[in-house]
DOGUVEX-897348 format. One line per field, with one value per residue (C-alpha): residue number from 1; residue in one letter; x, y, z. Coordinates in nm, 4 decimals. Layout:
num	[NUM/...];
residu	[a/...];
xx	[X/...];
yy	[Y/...];
zz	[Z/...];
This chain:
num	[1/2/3/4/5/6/7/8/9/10/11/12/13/14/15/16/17/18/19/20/21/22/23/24/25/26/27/28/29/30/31/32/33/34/35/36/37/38/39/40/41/42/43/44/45/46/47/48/49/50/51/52/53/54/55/56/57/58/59/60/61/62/63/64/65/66/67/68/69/70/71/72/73/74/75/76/77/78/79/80/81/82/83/84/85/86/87/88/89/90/91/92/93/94/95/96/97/98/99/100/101/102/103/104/105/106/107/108/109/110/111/112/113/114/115/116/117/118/119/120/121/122/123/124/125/126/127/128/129/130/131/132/133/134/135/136/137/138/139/140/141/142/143/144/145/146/147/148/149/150/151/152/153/154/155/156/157/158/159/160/161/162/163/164/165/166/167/168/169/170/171/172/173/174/175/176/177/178/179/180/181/182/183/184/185/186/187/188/189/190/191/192/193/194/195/196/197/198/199/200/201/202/203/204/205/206/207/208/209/210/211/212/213/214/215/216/217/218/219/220/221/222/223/224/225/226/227/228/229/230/231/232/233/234/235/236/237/238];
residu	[x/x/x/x/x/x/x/x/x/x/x/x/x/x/x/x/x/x/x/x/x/x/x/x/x/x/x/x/x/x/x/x/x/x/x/x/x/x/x/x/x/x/x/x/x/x/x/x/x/x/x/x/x/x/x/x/x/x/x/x/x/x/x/x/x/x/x/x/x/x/x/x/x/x/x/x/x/x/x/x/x/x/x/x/x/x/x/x/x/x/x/x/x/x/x/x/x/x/x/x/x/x/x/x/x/x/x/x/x/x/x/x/x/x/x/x/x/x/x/x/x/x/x/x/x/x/x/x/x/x/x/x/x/x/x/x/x/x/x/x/x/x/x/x/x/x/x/x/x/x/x/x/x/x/x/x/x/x/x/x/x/x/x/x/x/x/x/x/x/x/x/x/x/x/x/x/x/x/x/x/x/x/x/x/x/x/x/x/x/x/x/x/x/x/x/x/x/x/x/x/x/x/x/x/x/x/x/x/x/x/x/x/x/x/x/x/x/x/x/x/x/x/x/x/x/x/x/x/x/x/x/x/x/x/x/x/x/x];
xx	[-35.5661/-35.4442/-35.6313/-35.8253/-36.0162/-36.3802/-36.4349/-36.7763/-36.8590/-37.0014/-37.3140/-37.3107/-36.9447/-37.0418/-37.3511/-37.1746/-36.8568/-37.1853/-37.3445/-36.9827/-36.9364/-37.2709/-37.2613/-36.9090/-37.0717/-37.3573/-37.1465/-36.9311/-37.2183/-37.3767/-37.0133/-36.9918/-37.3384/-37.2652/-36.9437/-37.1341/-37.3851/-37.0955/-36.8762/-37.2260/-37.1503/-37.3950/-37.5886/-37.4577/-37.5078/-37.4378/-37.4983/-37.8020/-37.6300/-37.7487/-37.6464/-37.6083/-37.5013/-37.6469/-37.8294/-38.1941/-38.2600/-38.3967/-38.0773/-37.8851/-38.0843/-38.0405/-37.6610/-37.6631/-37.8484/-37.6243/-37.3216/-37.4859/-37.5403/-37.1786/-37.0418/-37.2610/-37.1640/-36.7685/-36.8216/-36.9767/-36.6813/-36.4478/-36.5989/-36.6314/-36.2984/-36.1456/-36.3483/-36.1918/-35.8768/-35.9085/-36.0673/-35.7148/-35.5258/-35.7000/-35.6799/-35.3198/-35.2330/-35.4613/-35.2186/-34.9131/-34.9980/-35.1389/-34.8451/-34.6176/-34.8195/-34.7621/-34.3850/-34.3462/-34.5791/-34.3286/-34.0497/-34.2001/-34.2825/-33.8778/-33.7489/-33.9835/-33.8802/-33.5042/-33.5697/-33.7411/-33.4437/-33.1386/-33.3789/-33.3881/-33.0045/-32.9634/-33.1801/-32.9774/-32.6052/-32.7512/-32.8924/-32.5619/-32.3580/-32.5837/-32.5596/-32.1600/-32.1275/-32.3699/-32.1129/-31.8182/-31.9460/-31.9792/-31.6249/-31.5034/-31.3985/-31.3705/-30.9742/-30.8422/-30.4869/-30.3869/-30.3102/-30.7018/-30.7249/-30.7237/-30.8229/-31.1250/-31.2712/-31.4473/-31.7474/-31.6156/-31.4713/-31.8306/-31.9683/-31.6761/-31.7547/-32.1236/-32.1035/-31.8185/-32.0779/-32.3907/-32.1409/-32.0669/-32.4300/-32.5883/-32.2442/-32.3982/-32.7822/-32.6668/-32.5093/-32.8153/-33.0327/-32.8385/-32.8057/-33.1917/-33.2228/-33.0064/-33.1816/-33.5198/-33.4394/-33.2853/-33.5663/-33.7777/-33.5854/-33.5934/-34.0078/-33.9806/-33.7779/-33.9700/-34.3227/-34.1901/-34.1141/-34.3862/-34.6091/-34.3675/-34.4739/-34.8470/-34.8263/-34.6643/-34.9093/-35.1710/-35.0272/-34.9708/-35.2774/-35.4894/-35.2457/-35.3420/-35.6850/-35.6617/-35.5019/-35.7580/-36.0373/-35.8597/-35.8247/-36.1900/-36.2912/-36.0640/-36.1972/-36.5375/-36.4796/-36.3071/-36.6229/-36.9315/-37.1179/-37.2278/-37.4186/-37.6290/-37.6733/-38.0244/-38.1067/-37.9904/-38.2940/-38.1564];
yy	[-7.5766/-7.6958/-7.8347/-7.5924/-7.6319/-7.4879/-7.2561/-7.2491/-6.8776/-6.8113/-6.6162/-6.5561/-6.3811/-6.1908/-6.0598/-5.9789/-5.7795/-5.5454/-5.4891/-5.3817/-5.0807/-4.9828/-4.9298/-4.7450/-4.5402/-4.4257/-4.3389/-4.1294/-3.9582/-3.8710/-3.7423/-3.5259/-3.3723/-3.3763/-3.1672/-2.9494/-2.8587/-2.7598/-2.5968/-2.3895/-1.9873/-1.7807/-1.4886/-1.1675/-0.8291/-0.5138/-0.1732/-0.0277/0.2875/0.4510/0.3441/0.5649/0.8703/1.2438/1.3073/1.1403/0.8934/1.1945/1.4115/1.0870/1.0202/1.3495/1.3960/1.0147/1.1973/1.4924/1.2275/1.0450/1.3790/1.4931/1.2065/1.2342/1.6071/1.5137/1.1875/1.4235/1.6894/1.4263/1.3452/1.7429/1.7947/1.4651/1.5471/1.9100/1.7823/1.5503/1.8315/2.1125/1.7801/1.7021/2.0909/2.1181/1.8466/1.9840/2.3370/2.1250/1.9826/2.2561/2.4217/2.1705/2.2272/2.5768/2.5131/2.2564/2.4665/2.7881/2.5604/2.4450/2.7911/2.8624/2.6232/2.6848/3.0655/2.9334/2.6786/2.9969/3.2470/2.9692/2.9235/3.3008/3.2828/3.0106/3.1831/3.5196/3.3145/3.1538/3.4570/3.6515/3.3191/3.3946/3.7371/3.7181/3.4605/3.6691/3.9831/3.7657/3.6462/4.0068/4.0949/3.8245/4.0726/4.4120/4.5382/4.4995/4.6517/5.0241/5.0500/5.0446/5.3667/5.6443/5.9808/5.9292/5.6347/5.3899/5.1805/4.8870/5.1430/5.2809/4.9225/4.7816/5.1301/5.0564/4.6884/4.7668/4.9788/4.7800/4.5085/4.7277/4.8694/4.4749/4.4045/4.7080/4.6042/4.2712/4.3422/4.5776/4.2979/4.0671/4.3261/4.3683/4.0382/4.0150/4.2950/4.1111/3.8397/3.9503/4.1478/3.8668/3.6530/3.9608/3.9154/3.5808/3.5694/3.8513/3.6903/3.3031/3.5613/3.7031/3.3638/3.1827/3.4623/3.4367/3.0346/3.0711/3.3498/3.1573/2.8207/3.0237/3.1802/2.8439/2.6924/2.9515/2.8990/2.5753/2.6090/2.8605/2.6275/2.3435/2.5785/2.6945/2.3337/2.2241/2.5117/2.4197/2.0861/2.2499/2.4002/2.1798/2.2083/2.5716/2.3968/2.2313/2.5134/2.5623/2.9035/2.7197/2.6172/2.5301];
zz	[15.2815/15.5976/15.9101/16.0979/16.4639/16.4238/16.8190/16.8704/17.0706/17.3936/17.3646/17.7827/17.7187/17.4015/17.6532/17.9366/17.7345/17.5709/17.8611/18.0427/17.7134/17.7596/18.1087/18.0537/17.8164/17.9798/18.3188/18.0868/17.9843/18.3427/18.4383/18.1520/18.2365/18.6078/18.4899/18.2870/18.5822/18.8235/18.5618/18.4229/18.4573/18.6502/18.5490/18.4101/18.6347/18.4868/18.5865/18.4140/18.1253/17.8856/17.4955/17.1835/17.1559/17.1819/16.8920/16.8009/16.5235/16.3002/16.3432/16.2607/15.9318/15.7650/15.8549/15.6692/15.3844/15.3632/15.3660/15.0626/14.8948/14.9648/14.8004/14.5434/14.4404/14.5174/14.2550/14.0130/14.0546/13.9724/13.6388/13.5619/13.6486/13.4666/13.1546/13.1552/13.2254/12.9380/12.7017/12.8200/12.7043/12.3562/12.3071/12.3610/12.1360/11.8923/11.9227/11.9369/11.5956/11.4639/11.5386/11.3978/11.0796/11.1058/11.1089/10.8091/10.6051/10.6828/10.6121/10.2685/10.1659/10.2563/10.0329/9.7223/9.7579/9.7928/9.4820/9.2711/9.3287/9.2467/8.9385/8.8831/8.9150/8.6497/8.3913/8.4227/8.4206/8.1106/7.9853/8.0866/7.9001/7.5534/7.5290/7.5971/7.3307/7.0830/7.1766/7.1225/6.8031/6.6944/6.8042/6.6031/6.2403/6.4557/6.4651/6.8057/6.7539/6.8147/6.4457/6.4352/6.6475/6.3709/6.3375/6.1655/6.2399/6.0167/6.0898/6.2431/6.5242/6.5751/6.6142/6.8465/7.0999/7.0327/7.1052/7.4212/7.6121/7.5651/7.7223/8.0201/8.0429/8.0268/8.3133/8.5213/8.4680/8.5448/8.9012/8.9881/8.9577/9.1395/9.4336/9.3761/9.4293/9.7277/9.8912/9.8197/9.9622/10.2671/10.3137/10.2961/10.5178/10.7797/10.7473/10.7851/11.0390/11.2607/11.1193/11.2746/11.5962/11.6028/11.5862/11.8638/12.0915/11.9812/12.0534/12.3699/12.5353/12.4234/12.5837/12.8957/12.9155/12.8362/13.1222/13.3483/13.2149/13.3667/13.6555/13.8068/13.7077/13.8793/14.1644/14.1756/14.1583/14.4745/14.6505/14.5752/14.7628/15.0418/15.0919/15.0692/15.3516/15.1944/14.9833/15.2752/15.4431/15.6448/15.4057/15.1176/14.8958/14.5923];
């Protein structure tokens, strides 16, 4: 540390400088309130009116009151008419999937009656394959040359005509079952077919007529609301 000189202070200086600010200070102060006293604003005059509006305090309660009861009854239309809304919704899902149902179970009972007449098909081929191999087996020994064709014939010409027309009569039997068949099942598919028909039309009158259900309910309901100071009428004590 170097050399320092040690100033010893002047308590009349210090005095005087605090004396000076507060005597700055305080003049500031009386100009600021002798501003404030020129600059104050006088008093207010206004011409004597009359406030509010033309109905009394009573009159303006109970239109408040029928207000509150308005919104009230509107609030408790909305839930009505969202919980119907919801419940049409649910409902016509419900008929949507019942429907669906409806048309997988038709579908199944299709195929099983498809799947039992290709079965009844197979048994008569294979019954149709036996019999023609029993037959065959029989017409093994019989004479099949003219030189068999005599005036008198023997026994094995009795059983090869015998065994010939059971073959055509089984043949004929045979095709009138298969066009028995045939006629079966296009009857049945004309039954089905009108019967599906007949159910689209049911499903979609009843869709229409819920939707109009609906709709005429919706329309009540806005009608209702376009209409609610009925409810408040002065006869109206319910």
């Amino acid at each position: 540390v170097g050399p320092y000189v040690l100033v010893t202070p002047n308590a009349t200086r210090r005095k005087q400088l605090q004396q000076s600010k507060l005597s700055f200070a305080k003049k500031e102060l009386d100009d600021l309130e002798q501003w404030k006293k020129e600059h104050r604003p006088g008093p207010i005059t206004l011409v004597p009116q009359r406030l509010g509006g033309n109905e009394s305090e009573a009159q303006v309660r109970q239109n408040q009151q029928m207000v509150l009861m308005q919104s009230k009854y509107q609030k408790k239309n909305k839930r009505e008419e969202y919980v119907k809304a919801r419940k049409a919704a649910e409902e016509a899902e419900i008929l949507k999937k019942k429907a669906i149902q409806r048309e997988k179970a038709e579908r199944l009972e299709v195929k099983k009656r498809q799947e039992e007449m290709q079965r009844r098909e197979m048994l008569l081929e294979d019954q149709k394959y036996k019999t023609n191999e029993l037959l065959n087996r029989l017409d093994v020994g019989l004479p099949k040359s003219d030189s068999c064709q005599i005036a008198n014939p023997g026994p094995e010409s009795t059983a090869w005509e015998r065994s010939h027309a059971y073959k055509q009569a089984l043949r004929e039997d045979e095709k009138r079952q298969l066009e028995e068949m045939k006629q079966e099942q296009r009857r049945k598919a004309e039954l089905m077919a009108f019967k599906e028909k007949q159910e689209e039309e049911t499903r979609t009158r009843e869709l229409k007529n819920e939707q109009r259900r609906v709709n005429n309910a919706f329309l009540d309901r806005l009608q209702n609301k376009t209409q609610p100071d009925d409810i408040y009428h002065p006869g109206y004590t319910g």
